[in-house]
KEVO-693610 format. One record per residue (C-alpha): residue in one letter; residue number from 1; x negated, z negated, y. Coordinates in steps of 0.05 Angstrom, whole numbers. Each point is the difference from the previous one (the first is absolute). Layout:
N
marba|vopa|X|Z|Y
a|NUM|X|Z|Y;
...
//
This chain:
90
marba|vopa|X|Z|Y
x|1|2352|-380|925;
x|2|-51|55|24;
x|3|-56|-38|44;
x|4|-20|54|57;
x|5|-72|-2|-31;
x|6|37|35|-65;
x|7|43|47|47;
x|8|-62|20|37;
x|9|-43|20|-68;
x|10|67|37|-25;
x|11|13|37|64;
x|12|-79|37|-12;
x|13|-22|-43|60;
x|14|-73|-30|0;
x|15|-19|-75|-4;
x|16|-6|-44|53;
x|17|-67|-42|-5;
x|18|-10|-63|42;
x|19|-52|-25|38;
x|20|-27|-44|-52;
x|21|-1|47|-56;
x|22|-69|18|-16;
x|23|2|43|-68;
x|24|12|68|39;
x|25|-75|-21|44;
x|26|-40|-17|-62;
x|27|22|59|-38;
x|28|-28|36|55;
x|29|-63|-35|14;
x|30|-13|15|-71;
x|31|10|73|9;
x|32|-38|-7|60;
x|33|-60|-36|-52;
x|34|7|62|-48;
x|35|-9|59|43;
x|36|-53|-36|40;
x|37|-39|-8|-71;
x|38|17|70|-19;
x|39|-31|30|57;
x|40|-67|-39|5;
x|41|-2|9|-76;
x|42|6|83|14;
x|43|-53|1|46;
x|44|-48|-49|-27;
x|45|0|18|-75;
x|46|-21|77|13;
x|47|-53|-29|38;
x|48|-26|-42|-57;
x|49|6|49|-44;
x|50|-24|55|26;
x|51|-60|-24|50;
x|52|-17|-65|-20;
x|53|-3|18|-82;
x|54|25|-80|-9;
x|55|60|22|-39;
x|56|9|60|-59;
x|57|72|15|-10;
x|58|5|-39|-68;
x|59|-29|-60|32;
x|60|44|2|62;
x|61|48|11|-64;
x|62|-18|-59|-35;
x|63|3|-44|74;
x|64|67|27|14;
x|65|32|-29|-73;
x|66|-39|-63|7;
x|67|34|-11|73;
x|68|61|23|-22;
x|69|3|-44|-70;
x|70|-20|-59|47;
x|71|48|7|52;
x|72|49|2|-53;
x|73|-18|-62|-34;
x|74|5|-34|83;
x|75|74|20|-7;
x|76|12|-59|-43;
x|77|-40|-51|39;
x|78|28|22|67;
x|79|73|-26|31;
x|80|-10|7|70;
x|81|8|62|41;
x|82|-53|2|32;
x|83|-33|12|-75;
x|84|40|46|-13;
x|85|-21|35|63;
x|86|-72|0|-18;
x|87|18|25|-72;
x|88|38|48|20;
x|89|-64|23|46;
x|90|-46|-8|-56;
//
């Protein structure tokens, strides 16, 4: 009664994925999102802190849990992956 799909998992060997599965893409598209925000965030936010004098530290601070405590709140509204994506990047 062992499908091949069940023999294959057992047997330590790795999932086949078809053509039309697209799960494996948008994970990585949204890993592709996060880094790409991580590094412009690295770069820019020195910048504005140190030269510019926009943002202190607590007010970058303050920013930071306001985006965060927002993007949160977007997890309930959101059901599509591509929201996902660009919560995941916010």
């Amino acid at each position: 009664m062992d499908t091949s799909d069940e023999t294959e998992i057992r047997s330590g060997g790795s999932p086949t994925f078809t053509a039309d599965d697209t799960q494996p893409r948008r994970g990585l598209l949204a890993l592709l999102v996060y880094t790409s925000v991580a590094l412009v965030a690295s770069i820019v936010l020195p910048y504005l802190i140190i030269t510019r004098r926009l943002f202190g530290m607590r007010r970058l601070w303050i920013v930071s849990q306001a985006v965060f405590g927002i993007s949160m709140l977007g997890t309930f509204v959101t059901s599509s992956s591509l929201g996902t994506t660009v919560l995941f990047g916010i």
